[in-house]
C-alpha positions in Angstrom: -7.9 10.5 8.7 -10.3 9.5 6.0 -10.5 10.1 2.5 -12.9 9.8 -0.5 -11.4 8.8 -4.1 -10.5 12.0 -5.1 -8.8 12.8 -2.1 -6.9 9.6 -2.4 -3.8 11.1 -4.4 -3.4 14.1 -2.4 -3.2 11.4 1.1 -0.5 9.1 -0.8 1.4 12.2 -1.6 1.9 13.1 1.7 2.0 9.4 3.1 5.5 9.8 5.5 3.8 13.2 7.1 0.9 11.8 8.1 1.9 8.7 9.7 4.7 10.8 11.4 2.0 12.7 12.7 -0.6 9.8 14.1 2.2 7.6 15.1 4.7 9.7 16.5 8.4 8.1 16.1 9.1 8.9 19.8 5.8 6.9 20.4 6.5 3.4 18.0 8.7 0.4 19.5 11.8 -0.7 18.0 10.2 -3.5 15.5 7.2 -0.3 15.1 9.8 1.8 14.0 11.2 -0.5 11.9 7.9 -1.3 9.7 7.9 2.5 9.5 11.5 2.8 7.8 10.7 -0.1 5.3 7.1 1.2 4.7 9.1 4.4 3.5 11.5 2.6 1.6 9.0 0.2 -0.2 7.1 4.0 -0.3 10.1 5.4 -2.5 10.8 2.5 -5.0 8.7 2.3 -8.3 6.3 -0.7 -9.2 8.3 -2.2 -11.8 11.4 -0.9 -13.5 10.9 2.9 -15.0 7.8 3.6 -13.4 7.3 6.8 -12.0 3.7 6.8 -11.6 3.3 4.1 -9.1 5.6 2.9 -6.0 5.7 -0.5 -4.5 3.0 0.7 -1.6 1.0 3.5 -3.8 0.3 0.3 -6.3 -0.4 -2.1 -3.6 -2.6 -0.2 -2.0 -4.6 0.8 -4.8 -5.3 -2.8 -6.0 -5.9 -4.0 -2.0 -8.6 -1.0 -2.3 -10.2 -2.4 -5.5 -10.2 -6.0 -3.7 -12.0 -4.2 -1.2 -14.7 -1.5 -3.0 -15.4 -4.4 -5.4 -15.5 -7.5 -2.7 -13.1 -10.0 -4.3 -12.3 -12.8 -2.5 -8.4 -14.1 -1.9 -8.5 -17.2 -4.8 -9.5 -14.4 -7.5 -7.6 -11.3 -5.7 -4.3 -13.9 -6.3 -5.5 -14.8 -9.5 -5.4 -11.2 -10.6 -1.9 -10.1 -9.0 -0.4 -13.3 -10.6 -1.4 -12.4 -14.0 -0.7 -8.8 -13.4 3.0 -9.7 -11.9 3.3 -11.6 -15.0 1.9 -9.1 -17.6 4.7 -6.3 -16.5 8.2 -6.0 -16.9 10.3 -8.0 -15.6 11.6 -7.3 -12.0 8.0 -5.9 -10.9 7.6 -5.5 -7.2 3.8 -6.5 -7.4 2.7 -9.3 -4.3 1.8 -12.9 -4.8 -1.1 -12.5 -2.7 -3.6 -10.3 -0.5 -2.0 -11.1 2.5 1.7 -10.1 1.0 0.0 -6.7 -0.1 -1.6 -5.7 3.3 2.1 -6.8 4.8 3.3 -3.9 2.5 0.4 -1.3 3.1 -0.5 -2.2 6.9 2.5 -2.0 9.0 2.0 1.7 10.5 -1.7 1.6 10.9 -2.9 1.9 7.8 -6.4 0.1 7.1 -8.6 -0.5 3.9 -12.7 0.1 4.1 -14.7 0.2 1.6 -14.9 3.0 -0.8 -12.0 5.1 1.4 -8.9 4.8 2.8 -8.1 5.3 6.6 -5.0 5.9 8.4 -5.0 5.4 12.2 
């Protein structure tokens, strides 16, 4: 499923549906099926303390998909998170790294092109 950015919010809305439907649960291994739970959990819990607009893997993804769109490479994609992490409050679940903030978004298939988002 692909989307352009302004179908981007209506796709992380529905985020557990979708992958339920490509992945199938009856269809993932145990350690699948596992990624999928914590994907959900890390879906569910905000960014930083009191944050309702963004969760842990609505905020990753969103900055993985401006590394991307915008080719950043890793040393200046760290740079940016680091100083981010330490510009919010304290207790922030923002990554250290790119790598740490695919590990978040890519677990159940999800991939980052640029300019869209695709789950497979």
């Amino acid at each position: 499923m692909e989307c352009n950015d302004d179908q981007f919010d209506a796709l992380v809305d529905n985020v557990e549906e979708m992958i339920h439907d490509v992945r199938g649960e009856d269809e993932m291994t145990e350690a699948e099926l596992r990624k999928y739970k914590q994907f959900i959990e890390d879906f569910k819990k905000f960014l930083y303390p009191h944050c309702e607009k963004y969760s842990r893997v609505i905020g990753d993804l969103k900055l993985v998909q401006l590394k991307t769109a915008h080719g950043w490479i890793g040393k200046s994609f760290k740079a940016l998170l680091l100083l981010l992490k330490d510009m919010l409050l304290e207790g922030n679940l923002l990554p250290d790294t790119a790598y740490e903030a695919k590990q978040i978004v890519c677990p159940v298939g999800l991939k980052i092109e640029k300019n869209s988002c695709m789950l497979s």
